[in-house]
N, C-alpha and C positions, 0 to 999 in steps of 0.2 A: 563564485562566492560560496565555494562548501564550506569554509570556516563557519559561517554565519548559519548553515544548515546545522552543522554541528553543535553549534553554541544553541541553538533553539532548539535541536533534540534532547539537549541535554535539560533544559528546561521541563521539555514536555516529561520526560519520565521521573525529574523532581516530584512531578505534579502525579506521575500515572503508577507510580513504585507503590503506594501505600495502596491500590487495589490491585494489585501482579498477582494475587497468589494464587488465583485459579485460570489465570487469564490462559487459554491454551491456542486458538487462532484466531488471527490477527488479518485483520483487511486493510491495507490504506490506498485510499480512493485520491488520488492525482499523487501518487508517490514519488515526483522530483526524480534527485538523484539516487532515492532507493537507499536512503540514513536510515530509515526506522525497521529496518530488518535487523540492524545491529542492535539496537537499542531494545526489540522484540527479546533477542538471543541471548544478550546482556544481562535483561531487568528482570524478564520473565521466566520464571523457575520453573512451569508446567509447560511453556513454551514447546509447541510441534507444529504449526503449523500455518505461513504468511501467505499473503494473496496479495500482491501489486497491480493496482490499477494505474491504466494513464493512458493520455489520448494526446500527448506530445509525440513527435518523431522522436524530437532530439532527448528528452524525458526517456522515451519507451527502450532507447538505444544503452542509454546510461545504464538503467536498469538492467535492462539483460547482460549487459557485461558484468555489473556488481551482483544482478543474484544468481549468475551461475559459478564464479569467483567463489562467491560465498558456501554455494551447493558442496563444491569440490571439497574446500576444506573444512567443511564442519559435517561434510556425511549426510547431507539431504538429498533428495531427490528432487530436480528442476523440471518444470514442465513451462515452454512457452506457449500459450496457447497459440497465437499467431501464427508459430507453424504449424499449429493441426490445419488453423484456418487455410494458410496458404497451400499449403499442402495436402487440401481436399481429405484430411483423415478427423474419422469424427472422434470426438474427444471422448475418453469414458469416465463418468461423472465418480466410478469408484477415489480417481486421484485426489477429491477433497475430500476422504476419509482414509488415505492414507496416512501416516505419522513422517513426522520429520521432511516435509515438502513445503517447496517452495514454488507459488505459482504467477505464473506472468501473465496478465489477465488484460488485453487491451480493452477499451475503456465502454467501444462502442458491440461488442461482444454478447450474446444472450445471458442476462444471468441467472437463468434456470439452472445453469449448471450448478452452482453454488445450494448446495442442500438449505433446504428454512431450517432456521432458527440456530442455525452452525456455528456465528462469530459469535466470538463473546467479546472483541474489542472491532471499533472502525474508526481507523484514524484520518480524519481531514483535515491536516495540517497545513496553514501555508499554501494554501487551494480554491478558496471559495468565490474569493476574488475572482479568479480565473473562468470559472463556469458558466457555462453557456446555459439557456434555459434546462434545455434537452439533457445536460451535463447534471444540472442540477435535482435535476427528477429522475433519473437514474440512482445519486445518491439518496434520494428520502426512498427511493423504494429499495434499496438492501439494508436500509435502518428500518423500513416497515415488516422487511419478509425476511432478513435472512441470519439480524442480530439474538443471539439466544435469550430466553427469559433475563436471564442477572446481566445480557450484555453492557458494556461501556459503547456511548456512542462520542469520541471525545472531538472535537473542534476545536481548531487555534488562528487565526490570521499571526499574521506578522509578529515578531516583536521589536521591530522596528526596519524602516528602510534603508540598507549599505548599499552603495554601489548602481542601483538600481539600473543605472543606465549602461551598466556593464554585461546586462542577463541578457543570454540570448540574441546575438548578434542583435545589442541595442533597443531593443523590444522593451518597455515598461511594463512588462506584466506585473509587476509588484509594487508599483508606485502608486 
């Protein structure tokens, strides 16, 4: 169902274009198929710097394929964290003060790493439904510690259900 991801991000930056202009990183917390990194690179004219959350397999999967895709030809630099994790190498926290990076951040991961008051958007799009209590208090606490003074903390559910019983080998997470 990416048409219907697309048709709703396009919504979302109808809505999110008239505050872009200093918007510079960007967090979105259950980031799906990983649409609003386009739409980050698109809308936002100060635009350096995305952070994908997710705590789906098949989500976390998609994503890495489309944000290192995207790393390659736009000149970013990817970092998954996952494989520091698995790969027993610790991360060094300088990569969210690098410029032009892209970071792959699974869901259940410490977010110390994430400097305070560093976003200046968080997008929960299309998500909230989904979250688990644990899921959900994770997100109020990177809107309590890590959103800058001027951040956007923007929220969307649905804008309506297609398909529903198509997502996810049949799984209603959207209905």
């Amino acid at each position: 169902n990416f048409k219907y991801d697309l048709l709703e991000m396009g919504v979302d930056w109808i809505f999110l274009k008239k505050y872009s202009q200093n918007l510079k990183t960007v967090l979105d917390f259950g980031a799906g198929c990983g649409r609003q990194i386009i739409g980050c690179h698109t809308n936002l004219p100060k635009f350096k710097n995305y952070i994908g959350i997710d705590a789906s397999l098949n989500g976390y999967i998609v994503q890495n394929q489309l944000y290192n895709t995207f790393s390659m030809l736009n000149d970013y630099k990817f970092y998954d964290l996952l494989d520091f994790e698995s790969s027993s190498i610790n991360v060094d926290e300088k990569i969210f003060s690098e410029n032009r990076t892209v970071i792959h951040f699974p869901a259940w991961t410490n977010y110390d790493l994430i400097p305070n008051n560093s976003l200046d958007l968080i997008l929960a799009c299309h998500v909230h439904n989904e979250l688990s209590r644990s899921d959900f208090l994770r997100l109020m606490q990177l809107v309590e510690k890590k959103i800058s003074r001027n951040g956007i903390f923007y929220v969307r559910s649905e804008l309506g259900i297609w398909g529903d019983t198509n997502y996810e080998d049949k799984v209603n997470y959207h209905a």
